[in-house]
C-alpha positions as CSV (number, residue, x, y, z in Angstrom):
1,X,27.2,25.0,145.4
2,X,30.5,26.7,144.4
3,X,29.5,29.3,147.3
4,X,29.6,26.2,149.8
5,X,32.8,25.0,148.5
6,X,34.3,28.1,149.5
7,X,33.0,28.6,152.6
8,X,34.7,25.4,153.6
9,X,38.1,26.2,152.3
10,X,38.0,29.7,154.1
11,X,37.1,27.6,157.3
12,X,39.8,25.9,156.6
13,X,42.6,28.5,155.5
14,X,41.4,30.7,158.7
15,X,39.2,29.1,161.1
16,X,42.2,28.7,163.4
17,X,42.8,32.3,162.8
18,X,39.3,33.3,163.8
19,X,39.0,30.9,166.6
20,X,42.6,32.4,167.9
21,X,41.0,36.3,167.1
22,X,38.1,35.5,169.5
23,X,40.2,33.8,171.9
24,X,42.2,36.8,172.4
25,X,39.7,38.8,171.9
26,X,37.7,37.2,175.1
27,X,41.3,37.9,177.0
28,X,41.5,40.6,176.4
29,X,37.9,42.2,177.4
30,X,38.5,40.2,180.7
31,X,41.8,41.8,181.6
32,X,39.6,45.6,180.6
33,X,36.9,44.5,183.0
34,X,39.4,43.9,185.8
35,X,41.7,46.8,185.2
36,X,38.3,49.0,185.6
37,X,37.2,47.3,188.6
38,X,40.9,48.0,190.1
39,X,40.8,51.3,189.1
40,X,36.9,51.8,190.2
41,X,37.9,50.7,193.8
42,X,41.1,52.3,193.9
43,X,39.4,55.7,193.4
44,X,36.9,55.3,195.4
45,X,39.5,54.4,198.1
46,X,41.1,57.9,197.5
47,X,37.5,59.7,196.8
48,X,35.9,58.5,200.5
49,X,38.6,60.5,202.6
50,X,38.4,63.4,200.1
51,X,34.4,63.4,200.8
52,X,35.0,63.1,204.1
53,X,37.0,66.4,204.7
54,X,35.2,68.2,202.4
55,X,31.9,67.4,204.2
56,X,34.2,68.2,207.6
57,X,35.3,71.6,206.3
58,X,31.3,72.7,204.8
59,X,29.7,71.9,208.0
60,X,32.4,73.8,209.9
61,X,31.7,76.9,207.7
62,X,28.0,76.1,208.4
63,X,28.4,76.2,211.8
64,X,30.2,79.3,211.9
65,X,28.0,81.1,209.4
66,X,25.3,80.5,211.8
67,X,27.1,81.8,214.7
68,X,27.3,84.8,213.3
C-alpha cells in the first residue's frame, strides 16, 4: 500500500516532467527522421550525375579496349 502511495506522489512531483521528456523526445526523433530524408535525397541528387559519368567514362574505355 505504501508502494502505491508513492507511486502517486512521484506522478505527481514528475509526471509533467516525463510527459514534457517524451514530448520532446517525439520532436526531436521527427526533426532526425527529416534531416535524414534531406540529406538521403540530397546525396542522391549529387550521387546520380556522379554515376552517370562514371558509367560514361567505363564504357568509353570499353569501347576502346575493344578497338584494339
Amino acid at each position: 500500500m505504501a508502494s502505491g502511495n508513492l507511486d502517486k506522489i512521484r506522478d505527481s512531483l514528475f509526471g509533467t516532467q516525463a510527459c514534457a521528456r517524451e514530448r520532446r523526445f517525439a520532436q526531436l526523433e521527427q526533426h532526425l527522421i527529416r534531416e535524414a530524408t534531406d540529406l538521403r535525397t540530397d546525396l542522391k541528387c549529387r550521387f546520380d550525375p556522379l554515376e552517370a559519368d562514371i558509367k560514361k567514362e567505363v564504357d568509353a574505355l570499353r569501347a576502346s579496349l575493344l578497338k584494339e
